[in-house]
C-alpha positions as CSV (number, residue, x, y, z in Angstrom):
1,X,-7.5,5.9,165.8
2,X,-7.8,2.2,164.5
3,X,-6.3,0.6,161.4
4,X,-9.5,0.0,159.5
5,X,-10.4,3.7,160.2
6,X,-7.0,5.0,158.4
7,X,-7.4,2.4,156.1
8,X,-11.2,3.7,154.9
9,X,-10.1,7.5,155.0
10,X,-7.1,6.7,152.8
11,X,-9.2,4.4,150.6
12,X,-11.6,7.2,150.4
13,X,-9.1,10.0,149.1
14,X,-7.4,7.5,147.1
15,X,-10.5,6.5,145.5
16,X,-11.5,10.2,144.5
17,X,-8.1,11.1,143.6
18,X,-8.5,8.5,140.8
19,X,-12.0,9.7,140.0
20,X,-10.6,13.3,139.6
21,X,-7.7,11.9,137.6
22,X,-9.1,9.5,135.3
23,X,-11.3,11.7,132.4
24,X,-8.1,13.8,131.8
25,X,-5.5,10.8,131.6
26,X,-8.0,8.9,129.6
27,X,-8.5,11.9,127.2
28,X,-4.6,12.2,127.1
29,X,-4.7,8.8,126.4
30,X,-6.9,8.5,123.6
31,X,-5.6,12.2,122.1
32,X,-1.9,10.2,122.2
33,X,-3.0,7.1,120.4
34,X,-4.8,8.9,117.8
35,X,-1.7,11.2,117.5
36,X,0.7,7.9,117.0
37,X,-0.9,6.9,114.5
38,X,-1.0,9.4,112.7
39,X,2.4,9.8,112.8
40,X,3.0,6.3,111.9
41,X,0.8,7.0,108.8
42,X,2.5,10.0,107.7
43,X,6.2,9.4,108.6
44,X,6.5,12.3,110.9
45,X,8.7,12.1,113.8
46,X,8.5,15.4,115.9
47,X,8.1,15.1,119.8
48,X,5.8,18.5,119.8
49,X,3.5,17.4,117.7
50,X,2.6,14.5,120.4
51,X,2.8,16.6,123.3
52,X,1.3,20.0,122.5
53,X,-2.4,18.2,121.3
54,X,-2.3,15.8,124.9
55,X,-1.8,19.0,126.7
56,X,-4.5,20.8,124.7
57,X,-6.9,18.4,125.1
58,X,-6.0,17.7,129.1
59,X,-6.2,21.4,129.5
60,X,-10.0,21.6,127.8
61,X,-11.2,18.5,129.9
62,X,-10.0,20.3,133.4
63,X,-11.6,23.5,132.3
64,X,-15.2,21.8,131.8
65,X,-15.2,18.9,134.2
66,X,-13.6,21.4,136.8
67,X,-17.3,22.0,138.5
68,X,-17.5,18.4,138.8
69,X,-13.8,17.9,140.6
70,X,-14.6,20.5,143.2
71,X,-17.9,19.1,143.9
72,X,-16.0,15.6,144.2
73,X,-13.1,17.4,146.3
74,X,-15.8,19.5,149.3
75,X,-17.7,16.1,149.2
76,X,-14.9,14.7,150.7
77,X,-13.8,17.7,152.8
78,X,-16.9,17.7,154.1
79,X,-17.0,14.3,155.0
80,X,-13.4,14.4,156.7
81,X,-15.0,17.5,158.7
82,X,-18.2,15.8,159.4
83,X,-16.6,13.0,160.9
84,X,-13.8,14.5,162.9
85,X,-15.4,13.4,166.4
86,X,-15.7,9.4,164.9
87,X,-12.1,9.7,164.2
88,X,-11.1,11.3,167.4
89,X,-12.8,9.1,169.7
């Protein structure tokens, strides 16, 4: 197997690992920043009340974009499988 090959299949899963990863972190994100400031507003200064919302609203993003991971996910199964003999030769 050559370097550039290993080098594209990794780029490849790295690629769609961020893909899968990015609307949840960037709904945590945003659900986090919101969350600050509120509690810069009001003087509040509990640990829950930043972490239970991000993992709310992480957990609601995976449930409806989950169709769209696993189509991302066999797409690239299928193209490792696919390709198998390219690699091997």
């Amino acid at each position: 197997m050559e370097a550039a090959l290993v080098i594209s299949i990794g780029k490849n899963a790295i690629y769609t690992a961020f893909l899968i990863s990015a609307p949840i972190l960037l709904v945590s994100l945003v659900v986090g920043v919101l969350i600050s400031i509120f509690q810069a507003a009001t003087s509040i200064s509990d640990a829950t009340l930043n972490f239970a919302p991000k993992v709310l609203a992480a957990g609601l993003v995976l449930l409806f974009i989950m169709p769209w991971i696993m189509n991302k996910m066999v797409g690239l199964f299928v193209y490792l499988v696919n390709n198998i003999p390219n690699f091997i030769k």
